[in-house]
C-alpha positions in Angstrom: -13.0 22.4 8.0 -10.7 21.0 10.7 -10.6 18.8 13.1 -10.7 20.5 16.3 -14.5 19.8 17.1 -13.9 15.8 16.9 -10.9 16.1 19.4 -12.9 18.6 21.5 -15.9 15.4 21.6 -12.9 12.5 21.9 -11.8 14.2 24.8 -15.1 14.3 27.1 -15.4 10.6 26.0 -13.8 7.8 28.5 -11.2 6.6 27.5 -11.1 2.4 28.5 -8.0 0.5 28.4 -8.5 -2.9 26.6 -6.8 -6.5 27.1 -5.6 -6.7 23.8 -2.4 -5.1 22.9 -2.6 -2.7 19.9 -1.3 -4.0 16.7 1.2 -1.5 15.0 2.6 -1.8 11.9 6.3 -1.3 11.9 7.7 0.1 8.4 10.8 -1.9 7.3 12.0 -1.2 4.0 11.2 2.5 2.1 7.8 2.2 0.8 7.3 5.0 -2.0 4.6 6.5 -4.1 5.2 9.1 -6.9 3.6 11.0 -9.4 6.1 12.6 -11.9 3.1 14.4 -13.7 2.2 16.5 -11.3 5.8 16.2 -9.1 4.4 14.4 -6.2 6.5 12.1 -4.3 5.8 10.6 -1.1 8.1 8.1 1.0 7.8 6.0 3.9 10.5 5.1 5.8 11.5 3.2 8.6 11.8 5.2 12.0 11.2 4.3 15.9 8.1 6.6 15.6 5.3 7.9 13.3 6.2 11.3 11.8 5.3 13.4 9.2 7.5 15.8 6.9 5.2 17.7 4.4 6.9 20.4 1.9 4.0 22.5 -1.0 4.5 24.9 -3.4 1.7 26.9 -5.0 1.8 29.6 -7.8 0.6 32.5 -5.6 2.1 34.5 -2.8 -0.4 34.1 -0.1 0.2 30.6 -0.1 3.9 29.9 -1.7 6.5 27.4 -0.5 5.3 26.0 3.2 6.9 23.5 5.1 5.9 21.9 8.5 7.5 18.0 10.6 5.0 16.4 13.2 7.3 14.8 15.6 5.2 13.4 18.2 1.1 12.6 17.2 0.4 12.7 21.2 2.3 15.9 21.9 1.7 17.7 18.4 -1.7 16.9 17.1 -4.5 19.0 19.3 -2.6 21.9 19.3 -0.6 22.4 16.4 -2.6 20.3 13.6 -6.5 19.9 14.8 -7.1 23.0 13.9 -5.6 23.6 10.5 -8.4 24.4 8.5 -9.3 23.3 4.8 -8.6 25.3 2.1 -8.5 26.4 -1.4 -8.1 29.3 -4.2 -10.6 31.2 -5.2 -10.0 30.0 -8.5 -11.3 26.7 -7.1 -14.4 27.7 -5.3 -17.3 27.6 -8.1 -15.8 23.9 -9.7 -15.7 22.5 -6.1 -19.3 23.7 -5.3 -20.8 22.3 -8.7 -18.7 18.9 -8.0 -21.0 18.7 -4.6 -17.0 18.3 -2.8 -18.1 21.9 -0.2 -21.5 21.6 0.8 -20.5 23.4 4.3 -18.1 25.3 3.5 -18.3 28.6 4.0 -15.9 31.8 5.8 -15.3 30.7 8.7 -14.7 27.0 8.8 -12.3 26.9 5.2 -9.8 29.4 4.1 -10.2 30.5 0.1 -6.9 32.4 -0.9 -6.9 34.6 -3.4 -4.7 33.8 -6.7 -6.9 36.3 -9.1 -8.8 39.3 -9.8 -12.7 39.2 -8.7 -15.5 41.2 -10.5 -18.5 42.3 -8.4 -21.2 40.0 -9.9 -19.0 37.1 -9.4 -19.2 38.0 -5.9 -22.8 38.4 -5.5 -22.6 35.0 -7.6 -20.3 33.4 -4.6 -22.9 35.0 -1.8 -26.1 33.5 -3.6 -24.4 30.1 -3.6 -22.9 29.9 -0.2 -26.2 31.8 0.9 -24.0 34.2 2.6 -26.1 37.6 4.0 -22.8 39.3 4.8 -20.7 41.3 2.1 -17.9 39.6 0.5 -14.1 41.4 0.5 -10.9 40.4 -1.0 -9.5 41.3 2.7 -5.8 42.2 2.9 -3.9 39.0 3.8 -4.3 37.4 0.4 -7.6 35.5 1.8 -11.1 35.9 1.2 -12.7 38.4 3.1 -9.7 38.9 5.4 -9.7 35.6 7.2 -6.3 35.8 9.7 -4.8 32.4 9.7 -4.9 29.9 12.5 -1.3 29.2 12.0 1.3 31.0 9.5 1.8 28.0 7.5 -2.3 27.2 7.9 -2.4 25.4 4.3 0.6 22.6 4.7 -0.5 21.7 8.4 -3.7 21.1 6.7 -2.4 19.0 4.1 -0.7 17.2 7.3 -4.0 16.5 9.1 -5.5 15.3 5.3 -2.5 13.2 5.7 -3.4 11.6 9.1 -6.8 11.1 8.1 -6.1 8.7 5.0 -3.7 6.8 6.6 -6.6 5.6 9.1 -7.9 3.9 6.1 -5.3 1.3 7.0 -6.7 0.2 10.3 -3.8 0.0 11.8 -1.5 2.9 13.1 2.6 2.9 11.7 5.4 3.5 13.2 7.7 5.0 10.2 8.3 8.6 8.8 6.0 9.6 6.2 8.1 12.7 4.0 5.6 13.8 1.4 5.7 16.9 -1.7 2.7 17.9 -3.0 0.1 15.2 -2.0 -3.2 15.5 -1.8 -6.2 12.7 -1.1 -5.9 10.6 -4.0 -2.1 10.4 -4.0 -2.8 9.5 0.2 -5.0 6.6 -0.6 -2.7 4.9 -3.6 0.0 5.0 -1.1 -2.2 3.4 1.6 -2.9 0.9 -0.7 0.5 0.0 -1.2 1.4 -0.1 2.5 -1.5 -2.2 2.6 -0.2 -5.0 0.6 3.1 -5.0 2.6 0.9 -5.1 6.0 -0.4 -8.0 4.6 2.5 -9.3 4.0 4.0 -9.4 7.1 0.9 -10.8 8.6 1.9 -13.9 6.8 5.5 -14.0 7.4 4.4 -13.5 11.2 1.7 -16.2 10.6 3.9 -18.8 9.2 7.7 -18.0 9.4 8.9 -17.9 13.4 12.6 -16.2 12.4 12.6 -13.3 9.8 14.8 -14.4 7.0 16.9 -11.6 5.3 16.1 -11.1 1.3 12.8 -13.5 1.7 9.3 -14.1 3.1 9.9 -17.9 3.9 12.9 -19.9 4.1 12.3 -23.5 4.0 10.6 -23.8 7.8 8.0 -21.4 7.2 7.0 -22.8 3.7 6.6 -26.5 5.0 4.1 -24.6 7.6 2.2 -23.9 4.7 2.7 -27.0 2.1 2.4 -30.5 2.8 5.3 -31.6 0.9 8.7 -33.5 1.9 12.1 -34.2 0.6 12.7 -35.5 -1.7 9.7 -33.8 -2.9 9.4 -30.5 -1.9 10.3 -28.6 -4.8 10.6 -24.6 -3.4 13.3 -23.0 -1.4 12.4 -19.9 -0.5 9.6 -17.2 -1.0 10.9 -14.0 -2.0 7.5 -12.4 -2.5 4.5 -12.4 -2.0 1.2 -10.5 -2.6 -1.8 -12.4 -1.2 -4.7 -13.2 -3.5 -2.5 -11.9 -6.0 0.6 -13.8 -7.1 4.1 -15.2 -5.6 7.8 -15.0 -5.9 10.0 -18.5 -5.4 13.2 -19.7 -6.2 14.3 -23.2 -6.2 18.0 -24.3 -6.1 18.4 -26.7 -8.9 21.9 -29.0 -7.3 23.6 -32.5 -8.0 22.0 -33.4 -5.4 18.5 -33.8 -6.7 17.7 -37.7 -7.1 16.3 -37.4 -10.6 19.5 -36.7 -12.0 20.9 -39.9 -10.6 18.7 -41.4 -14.1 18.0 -38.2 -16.2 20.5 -38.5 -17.6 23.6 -40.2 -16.2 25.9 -38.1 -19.2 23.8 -35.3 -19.4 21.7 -34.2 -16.8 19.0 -32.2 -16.9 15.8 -31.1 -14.8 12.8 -33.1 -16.0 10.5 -30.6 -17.4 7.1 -32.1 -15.7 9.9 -31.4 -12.2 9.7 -28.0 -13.2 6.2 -27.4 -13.4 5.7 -29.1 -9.8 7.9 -26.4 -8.8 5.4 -24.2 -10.4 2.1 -26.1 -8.9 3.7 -25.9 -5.0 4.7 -22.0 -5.8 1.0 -21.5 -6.4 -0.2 -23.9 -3.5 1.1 -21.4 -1.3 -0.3 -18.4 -2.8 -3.0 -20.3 -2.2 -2.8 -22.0 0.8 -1.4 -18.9 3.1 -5.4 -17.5 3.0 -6.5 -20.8 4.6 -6.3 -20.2 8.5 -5.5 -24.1 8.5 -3.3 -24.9 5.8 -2.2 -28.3 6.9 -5.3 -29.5 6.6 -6.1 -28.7 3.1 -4.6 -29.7 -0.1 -4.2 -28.2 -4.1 -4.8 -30.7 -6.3 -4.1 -29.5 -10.2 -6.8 -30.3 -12.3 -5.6 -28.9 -15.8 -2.5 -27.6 -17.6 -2.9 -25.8 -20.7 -0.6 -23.7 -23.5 2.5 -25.1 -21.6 6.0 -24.5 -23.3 9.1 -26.2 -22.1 11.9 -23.1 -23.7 14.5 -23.7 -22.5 16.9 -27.2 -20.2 17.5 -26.7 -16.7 21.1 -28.3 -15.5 22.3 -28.6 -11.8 23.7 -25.2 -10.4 21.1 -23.1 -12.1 18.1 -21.3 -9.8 15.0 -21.4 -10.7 12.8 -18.3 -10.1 8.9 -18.8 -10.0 6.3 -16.4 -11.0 2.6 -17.2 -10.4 -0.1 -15.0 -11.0 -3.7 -15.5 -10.3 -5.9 -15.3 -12.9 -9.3 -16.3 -11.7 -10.4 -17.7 -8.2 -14.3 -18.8 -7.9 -15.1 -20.7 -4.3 -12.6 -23.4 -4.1 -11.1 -23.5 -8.0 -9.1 -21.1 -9.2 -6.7 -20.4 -12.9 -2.9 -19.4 -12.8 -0.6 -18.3 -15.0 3.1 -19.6 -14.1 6.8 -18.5 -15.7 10.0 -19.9 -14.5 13.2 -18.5 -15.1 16.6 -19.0 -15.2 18.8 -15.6 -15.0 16.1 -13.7 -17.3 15.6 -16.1 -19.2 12.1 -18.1 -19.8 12.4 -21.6 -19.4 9.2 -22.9 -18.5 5.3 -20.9 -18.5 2.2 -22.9 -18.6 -1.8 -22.1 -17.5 -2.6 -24.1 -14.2 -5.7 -25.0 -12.9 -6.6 -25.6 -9.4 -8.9 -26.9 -7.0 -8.7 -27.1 -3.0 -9.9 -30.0 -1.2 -9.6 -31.4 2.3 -6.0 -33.3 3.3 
């Protein structure tokens, strides 16, 4: 029901200081989740410690409107969170216990508050399937049988604790403020999920780029740590975004400059369209090549293009943003499907396929 007996067993444990300096992930833009149907909101934002500010509001007076902030894990957590205890309404009690979700719950280690009236065979009902001996009472604090509260705001300390325990899920701890509304476990895990992906990340940024590079993932230093291409041949800029296994973000600055124009065409120059799908191909080489703990030494060679459509001419001064999504990736082959655009506009998509190989 809480977690007072783990941090009671932690602490008679020895504690053993290692060699390896923890890894913490540092929150560095506002990382949100939100579900408007049933007005849950929860934000991450970027702080010089992990805290938590949780705000819920139920239907029913023993519970209400309660609020609590966790300023400090270390100073906070043992005495003013372990021992929150779980809880629910008694409306709740008999569809929890046929979904299996309470198989020790009972009295003393949960708190049920009451948000109805209770007949007398439902209670003898609720005693047969806790297999309590003891009678059962409404009590006079709004909780079954009377339980007093650990704390006066019991139920949102909880949720706080619920809060601490998903975010382990991670496997790393954050420093960042976590202000949450009416979450519960599954909204918890969809935002870990999320902070996941931005964990990851900056795990390659910090594999890859030395300097952090405002608006971007990878300027032009980190992406030549990842692709083996040159001027004049390198044919992306920057990475803007990136989600690993996933797909990628890229732009490419399309200037006079580029020595195709110099013959394509002297009166009228525009970006050969094959140009623009290598643009595409090295945008997915490094969503591929950023899993490889050796990129150098590998190459993507593209082994098929299909349902390509040049839309619309490229000219010098335009950007080129590239989209590539993975479609499919079995051992060492994989299938994309790339977009390029100018503005909003569509000027290029096409399905590539892949394959890895030695360099």
């Amino acid at each position: 029901g809480s977690a007072i007996e783990f941090v009671k067993a932690l602490k008679k444990a020895v504690i053993v200081e290692q060699d390896i300096p923890q890894d913490v992930l540092v929150i560095e833009k506002i990382i949100q989740y939100t579900d408007p149907k049933n007005g849950v909101d929860v934000h991450v934002l970027p702080a010089d410690s992990f805290r938590i500010t949780f705000m819920i509001d139920y239907p029913i007076p023993a519970i209400g409107t309660q609020y609590s902030a966790m300023y400090s894990l270390t100073d906070e957590f043992e005495t003013d969170y372990a021992s929150a205890r779980t809880f629910c309404t008694l409306s709740e009690v008999e569809h929890l216990k046929n979904m299996g979700l309470i198989k020790g719950g009972n009295v003393d280690n949960a708190v049920v508050f009451i948000d109805r009236e209770i007949e007398k065979d439902e209670i003898n009902r609720l005693k047969s399937m806790f297999n309590i001996e003891n009678d059962i009472v409404l009590g006079q604090r709004g909780t079954l049988n009377g339980v007093e509260l650990r704390y006066y705001n019991e139920a949102v300390r909880h949720k706080i604790l619920d809060l601490i325990g998903d975010f382990a899920l991670l496997g790393v701890p954050i420093q960042g403020h976590v202000i949450a509304a009416r979450s519960g476990h599954g909204h918890n895990v969809n935002l870990v999920k999320k902070i996941r992906k931005e964990y990851e990340k900056i795990l390659i940024r910090d594999k890859f780029q030395k300097t952090k590079v405002s608006g971007a993932l990878f300027d032009i230093q980190g992406i030549e740590q990842i692709l083996p291409h040159r001027y004049p041949f390198l044919m992306v800029d920057r990475v803007l975004d990136m989600t690993p296994g996933e797909s990628v973000t890229a732009i490419k600055n399309v200037t006079i400059n580029e020595p195709y124009f110099i013959g394509h065409f002297p009166k009228r120059k525009v970006m050969p369209g094959v140009m623009i799908i290598e643009a595409l191909a090295q945008a997915g080489g490094l969503l591929l090549l950023n899993t490889i703990e050796h990129p150098q030494q590998k190459l993507v060679l593209f082994t098929g293009l299909d349902n390509v459509r040049w839309r619309k001419q490229v000219t010098p001064g335009d950007q080129l943003r590239l989209y590539v999504k993975m479609v499919q990736f079995r051992l060492s082959v994989c299938k994309m499907k790339a977009i390029a655009y100018v503005n909003d506009d569509i000027v290029v998509e096409a399905e590539m396929m892949a394959s890895i190989t030695d360099y």
